[in-house]
C-alpha positions as CSV (number, residue, x, y, z in Angstrom):
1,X,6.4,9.7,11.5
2,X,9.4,8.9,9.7
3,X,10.2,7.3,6.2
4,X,13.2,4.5,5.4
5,X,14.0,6.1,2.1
6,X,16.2,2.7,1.4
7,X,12.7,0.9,1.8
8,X,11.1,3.4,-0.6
9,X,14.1,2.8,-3.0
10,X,13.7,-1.1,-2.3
11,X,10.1,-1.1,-2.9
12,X,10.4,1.0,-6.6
13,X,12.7,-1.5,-7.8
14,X,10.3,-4.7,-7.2
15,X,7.4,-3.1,-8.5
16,X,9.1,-1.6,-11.4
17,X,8.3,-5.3,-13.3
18,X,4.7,-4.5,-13.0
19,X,4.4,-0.3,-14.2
20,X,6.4,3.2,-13.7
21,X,6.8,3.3,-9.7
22,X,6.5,6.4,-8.1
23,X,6.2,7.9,-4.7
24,X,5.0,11.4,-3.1
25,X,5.2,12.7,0.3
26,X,1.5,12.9,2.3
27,X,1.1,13.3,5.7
28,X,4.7,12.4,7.6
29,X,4.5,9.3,5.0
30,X,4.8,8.8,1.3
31,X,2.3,7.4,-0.4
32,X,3.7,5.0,-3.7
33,X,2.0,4.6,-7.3
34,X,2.6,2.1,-9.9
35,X,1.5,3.6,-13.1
36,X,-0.3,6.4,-11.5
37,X,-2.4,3.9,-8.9
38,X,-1.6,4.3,-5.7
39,X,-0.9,0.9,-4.1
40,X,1.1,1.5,-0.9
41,X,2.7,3.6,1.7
42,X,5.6,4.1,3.8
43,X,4.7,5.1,7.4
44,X,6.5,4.9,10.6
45,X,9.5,2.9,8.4
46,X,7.1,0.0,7.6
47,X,5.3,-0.8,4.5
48,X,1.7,-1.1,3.7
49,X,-0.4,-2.6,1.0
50,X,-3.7,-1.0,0.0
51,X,-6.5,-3.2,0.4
52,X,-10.1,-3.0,-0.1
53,X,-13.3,-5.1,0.5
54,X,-12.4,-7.6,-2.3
55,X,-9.1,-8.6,-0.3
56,X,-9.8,-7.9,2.9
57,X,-10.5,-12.1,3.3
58,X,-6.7,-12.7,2.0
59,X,-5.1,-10.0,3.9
60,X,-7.0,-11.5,7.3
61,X,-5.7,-15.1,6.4
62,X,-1.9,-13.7,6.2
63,X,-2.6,-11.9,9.7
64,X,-1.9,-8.3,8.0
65,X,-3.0,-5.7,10.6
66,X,-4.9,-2.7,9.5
67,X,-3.2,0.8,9.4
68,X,-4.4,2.8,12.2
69,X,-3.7,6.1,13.8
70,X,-4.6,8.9,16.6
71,X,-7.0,11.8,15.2
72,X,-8.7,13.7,17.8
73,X,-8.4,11.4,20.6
74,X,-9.6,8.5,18.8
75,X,-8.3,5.8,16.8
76,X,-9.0,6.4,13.0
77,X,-8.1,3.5,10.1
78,X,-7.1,3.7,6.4
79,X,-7.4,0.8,3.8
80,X,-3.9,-0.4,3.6
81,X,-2.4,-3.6,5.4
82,X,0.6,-4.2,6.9
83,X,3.0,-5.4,4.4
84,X,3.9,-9.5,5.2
85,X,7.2,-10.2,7.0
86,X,8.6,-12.2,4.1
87,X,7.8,-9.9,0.9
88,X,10.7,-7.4,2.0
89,X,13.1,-10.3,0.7
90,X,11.2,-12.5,-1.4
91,X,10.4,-10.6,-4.7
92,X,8.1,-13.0,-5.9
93,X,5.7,-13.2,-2.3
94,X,6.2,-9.1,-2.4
95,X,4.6,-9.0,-6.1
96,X,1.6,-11.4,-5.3
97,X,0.9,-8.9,-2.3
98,X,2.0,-5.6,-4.6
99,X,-0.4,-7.3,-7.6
100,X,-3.8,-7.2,-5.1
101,X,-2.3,-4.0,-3.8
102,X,-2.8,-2.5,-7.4
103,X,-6.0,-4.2,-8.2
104,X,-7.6,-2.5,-5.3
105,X,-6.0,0.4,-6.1
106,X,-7.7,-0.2,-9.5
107,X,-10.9,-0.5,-8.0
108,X,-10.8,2.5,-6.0
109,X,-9.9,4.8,-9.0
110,X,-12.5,3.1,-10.7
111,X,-15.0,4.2,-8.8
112,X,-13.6,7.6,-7.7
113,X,-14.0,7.8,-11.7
114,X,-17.9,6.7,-12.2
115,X,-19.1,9.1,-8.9
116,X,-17.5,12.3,-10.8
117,X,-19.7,11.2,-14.2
């Protein structure tokens, strides 16, 4: 796996209107927080949204492809969608898909927060 650090660059300057952006490296990728929530990753030099049961209706309409990958013979998926062609150069169409990025991220540290109550 390899990781555009220009994209990871790109992307933390069009989120920083909406929190803090940072980024950490996880598993050949990097994995990127606004405010502390993760919302994205970079992975293979492409960028992907986090998405969640809530979205998963808008991210079908725009044709975003799940994240998927080999483990143990098999092909294994994660919650994220494959970032839209256009938001790479359209700040405004990369902050609606950044915005419900972050709210799922929301949602999932919401809940990762009630199970350990």
């Amino acid at each position: 796996m390899s990781v555009d650090q220009g994209l990871v660059d790109r992307v933390a300057d069009m989120i920083a209107p909406l929190g803090v952006p940072s980024s950490r490296r996880m598993m050949g990728g990097v994995t990127l927080y606004c405010d502390g929530i993760p919302y994205a990753i970079v992975d293979d030099d492409l960028l992907w949204f986090k998405a969640d049961a809530a979205s998963d209706a808008q991210w079908d309409a725009a044709g975003a492809v799940r994240f998927s990958y080999e483990r143990d013979g098999k092909t294994a998926t994660m919650n994220y969608r494959r970032a839209p062609d256009d938001c790479y150069d359209d700040d405004d169409v990369f902050r609606h898909w950044a915005e419900l990025a972050l709210a799922a991220g929301r949602r999932a540290a919401a809940k990762k927060t009630a199970r350990r109550r």
